[in-house]
DRENTI-852066 format. One record per atom (N, C-alpha, C): x, y, z; residue in one letter. Coordinates in steps of 0.05 Angstrom, whole numbers, plus 5000, padded with zeros to 4 digits. Each point is the difference from the previous one (the first is absolute). Layout:
DRENTI-852066
XYZA
...
END
This chain:
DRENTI-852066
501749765000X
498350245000X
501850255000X
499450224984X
502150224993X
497750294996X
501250235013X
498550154996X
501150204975X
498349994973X
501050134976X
501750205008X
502850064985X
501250155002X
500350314988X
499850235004X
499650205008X
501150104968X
497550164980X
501150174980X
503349944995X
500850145017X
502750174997X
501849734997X
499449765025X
501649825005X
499549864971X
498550004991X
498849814969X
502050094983X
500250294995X
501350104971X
502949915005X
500850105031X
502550015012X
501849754981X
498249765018X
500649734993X
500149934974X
498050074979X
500450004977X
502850084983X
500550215005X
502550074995X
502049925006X
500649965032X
501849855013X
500749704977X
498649874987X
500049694990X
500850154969X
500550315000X
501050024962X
498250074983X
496450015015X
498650084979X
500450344989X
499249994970X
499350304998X
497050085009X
498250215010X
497949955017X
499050284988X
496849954987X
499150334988X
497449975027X
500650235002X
496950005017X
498550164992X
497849964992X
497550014985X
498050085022X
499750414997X
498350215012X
500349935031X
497949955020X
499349965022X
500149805005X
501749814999X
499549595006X
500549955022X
500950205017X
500649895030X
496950015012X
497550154992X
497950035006X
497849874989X
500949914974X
498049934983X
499549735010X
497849935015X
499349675005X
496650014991X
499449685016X
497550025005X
500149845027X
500850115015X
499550015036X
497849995009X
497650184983X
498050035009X
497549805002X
501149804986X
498849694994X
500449825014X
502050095015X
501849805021X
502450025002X
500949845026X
502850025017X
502049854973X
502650175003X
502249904982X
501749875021X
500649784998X
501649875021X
499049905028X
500849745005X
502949934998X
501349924979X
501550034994X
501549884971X
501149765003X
500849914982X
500349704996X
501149884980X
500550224975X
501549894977X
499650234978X
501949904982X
499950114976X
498049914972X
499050064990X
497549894978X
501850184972X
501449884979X
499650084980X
498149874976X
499550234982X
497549934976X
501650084978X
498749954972X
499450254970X
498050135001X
501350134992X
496950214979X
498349934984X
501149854987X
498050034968X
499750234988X
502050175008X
500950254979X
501549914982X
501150354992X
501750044981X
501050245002X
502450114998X
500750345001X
499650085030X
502650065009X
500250075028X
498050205004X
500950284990X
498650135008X
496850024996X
498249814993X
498149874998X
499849865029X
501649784996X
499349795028X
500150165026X
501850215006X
500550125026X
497850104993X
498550074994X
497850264997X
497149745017X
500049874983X
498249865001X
499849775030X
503149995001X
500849825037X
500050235022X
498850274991X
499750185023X
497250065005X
498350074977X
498750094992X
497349815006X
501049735002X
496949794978X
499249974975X
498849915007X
497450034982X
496849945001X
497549904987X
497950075014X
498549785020X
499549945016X
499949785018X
501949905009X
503250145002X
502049935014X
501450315003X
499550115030X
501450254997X
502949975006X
502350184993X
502150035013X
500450065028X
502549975001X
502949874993X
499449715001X
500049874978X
501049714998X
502649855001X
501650205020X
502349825004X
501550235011X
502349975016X
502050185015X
502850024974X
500449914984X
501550004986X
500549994964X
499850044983X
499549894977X
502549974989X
501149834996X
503149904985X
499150064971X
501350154981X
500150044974X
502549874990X
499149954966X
502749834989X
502550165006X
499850114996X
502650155013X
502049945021X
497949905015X
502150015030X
498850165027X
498250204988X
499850135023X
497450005009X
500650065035X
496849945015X
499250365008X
496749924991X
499250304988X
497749935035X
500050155022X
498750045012X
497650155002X
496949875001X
498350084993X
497349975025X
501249915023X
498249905024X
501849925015X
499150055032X
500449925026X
498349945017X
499349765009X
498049945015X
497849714998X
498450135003X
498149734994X
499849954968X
500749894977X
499150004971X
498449794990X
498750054979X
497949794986X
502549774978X
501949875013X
500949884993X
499449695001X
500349915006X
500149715016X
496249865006X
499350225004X
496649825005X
500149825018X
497549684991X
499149895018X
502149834998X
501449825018X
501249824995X
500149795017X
501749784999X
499949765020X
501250005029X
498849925014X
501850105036X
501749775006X
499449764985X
502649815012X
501850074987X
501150224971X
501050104988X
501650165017X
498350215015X
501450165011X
501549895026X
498649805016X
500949945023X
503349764987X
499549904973X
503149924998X
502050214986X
499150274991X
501550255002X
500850055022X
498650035029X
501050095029X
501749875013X
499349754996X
502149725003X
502949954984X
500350194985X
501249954971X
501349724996X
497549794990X
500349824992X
499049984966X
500049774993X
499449954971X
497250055004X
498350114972X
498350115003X
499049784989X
496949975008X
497849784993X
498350104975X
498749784981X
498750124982X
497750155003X
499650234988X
496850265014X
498249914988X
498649865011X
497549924993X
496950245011X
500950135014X
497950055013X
500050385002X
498250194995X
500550275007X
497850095019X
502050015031X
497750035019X
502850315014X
501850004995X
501150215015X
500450324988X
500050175013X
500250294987X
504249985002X
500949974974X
502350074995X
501650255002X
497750214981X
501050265011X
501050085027X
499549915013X
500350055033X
502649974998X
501049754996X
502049895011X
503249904986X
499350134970X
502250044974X
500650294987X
502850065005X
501550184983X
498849784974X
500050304976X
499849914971X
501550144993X
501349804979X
502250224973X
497549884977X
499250074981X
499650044974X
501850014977X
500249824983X
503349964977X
497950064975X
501150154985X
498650104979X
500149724976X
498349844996X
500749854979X
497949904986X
498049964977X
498549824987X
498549765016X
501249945007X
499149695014X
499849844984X
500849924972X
499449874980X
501949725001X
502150015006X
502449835005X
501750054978X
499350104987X
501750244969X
501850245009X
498250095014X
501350275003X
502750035030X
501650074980X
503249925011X
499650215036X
501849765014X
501450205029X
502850064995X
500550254994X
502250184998X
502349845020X
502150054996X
502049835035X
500050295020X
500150264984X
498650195021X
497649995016X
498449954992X
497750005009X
500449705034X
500349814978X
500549835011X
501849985026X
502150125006X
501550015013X
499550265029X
498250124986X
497750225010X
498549975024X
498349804978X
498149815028X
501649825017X
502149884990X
500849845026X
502450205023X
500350234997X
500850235009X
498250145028X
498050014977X
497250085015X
498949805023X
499849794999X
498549835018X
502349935015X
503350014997X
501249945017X
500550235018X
499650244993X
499350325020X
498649895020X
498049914994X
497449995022X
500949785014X
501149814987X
500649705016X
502550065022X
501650194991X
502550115018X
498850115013X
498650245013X
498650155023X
498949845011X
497949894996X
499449745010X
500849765021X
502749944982X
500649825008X
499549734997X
498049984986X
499249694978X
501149994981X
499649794986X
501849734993X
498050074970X
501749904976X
498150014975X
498449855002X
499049855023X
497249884995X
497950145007X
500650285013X
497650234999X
499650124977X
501349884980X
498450094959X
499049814987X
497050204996X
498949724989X
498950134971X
499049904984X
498549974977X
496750064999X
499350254987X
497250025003X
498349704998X
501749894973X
498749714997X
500649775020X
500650075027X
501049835018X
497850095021X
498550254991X
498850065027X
496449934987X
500050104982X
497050054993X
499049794978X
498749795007X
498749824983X
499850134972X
500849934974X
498550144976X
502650074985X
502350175021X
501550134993X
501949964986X
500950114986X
503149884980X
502550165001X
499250175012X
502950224998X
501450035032X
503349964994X
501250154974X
499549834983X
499849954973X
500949874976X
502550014986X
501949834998X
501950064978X
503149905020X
499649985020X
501849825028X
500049935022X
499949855009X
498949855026X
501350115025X
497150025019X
501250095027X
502749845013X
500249825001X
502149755011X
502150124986X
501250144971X
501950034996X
500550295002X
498050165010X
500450225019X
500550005018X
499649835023X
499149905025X
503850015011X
500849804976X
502049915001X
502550264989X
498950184984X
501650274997X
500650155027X
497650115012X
499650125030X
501249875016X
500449675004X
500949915022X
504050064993X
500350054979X
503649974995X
499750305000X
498450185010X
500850274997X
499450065028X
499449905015X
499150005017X
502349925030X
501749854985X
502649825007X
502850315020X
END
């Protein structure tokens, strides 16, 4: 159990691990708190977009869209490399998802298959957002790539957990498929040697 770490401590840490870091208008404020408590935390959740064109996807991972308002995520990794900050707080990231999921995230053990969406995730997941298709076509940059496992090892270092606090939208939420295009396990396994 971890109590989310503090704006400042977020970007701090980001940088600290080598990222380049845009922050995008008011994101230390921009949540949706008002829906509910953000934390305790418990892990890292990366996704795709199903964009295209950065400055498109950040617009759209701050912003929403209609029946899903922003910020959909604390982070949006662009091919590039860089994490474009667009929310702090509670985000419409993560949704309903599985609780023996989460309770072998808190445990950081091997995660069990999600069969089931009975838990509020938002609560309890930092999100990065990776700008990509989702198609299994559309290429991950080694910037980009090297980005996210940058990114989730920030949060995993403050922390103090182990890369088995990163999980895969499609590890949490029945249905789900993303990321698309490389497997959590050989992320899992990036974070843990950076982590070293």
């Amino acid at each position: 159990m971890a109590t989310p770490m503090s704006a400042g401590s977020f970007l701090k840490g980001l940088r600290a691990e080598g990222l380049t870091v845009v922050e995008v208008g008011d994101w230390e404020h921009h949540n949706r708190n008002h829906k509910g408590p953000w934390g305790p935390v418990h892990g890292v959740m990366i996704h795709h977009t199903v964009t295209s064109g950065s400055e498109h996807t950040v617009d759209v991972c701050r912003d929403g869209h209609p029946g899903l308002p922003g910020p959909l995520c604390h982070g949006v990794i662009t091919k590039d490399g860089r994490v474009h900050l667009v929310g702090y707080g509670r985000a419409n990231h993560a949704g309903l998802g599985d609780d023996d999921v989460l309770r072998a995230v808190i445990a950081e053990k091997a995660l069990p298959h999600d069969n089931e969406a009975d838990t509020d995730g938002n609560r309890y997941f930092y999100g990065f957002e990776c700008e990509n298709l989702g198609d299994g076509e559309d290429p991950w940059p080694a910037a980009q790539l090297t980005a996210i496992e940058k990114a989730a090892a920030a949060v995993c270092r403050h922390h103090g957990w182990t890369e088995r606090s990163v999980i895969g939208h499609l590890e949490w939420q029945p249905g789900k498929v993303d990321p698309r295009g490389f497997t959590m396990s050989w992320l899992r396994e990036r974070v843990r040697e950076r982590l070293k």
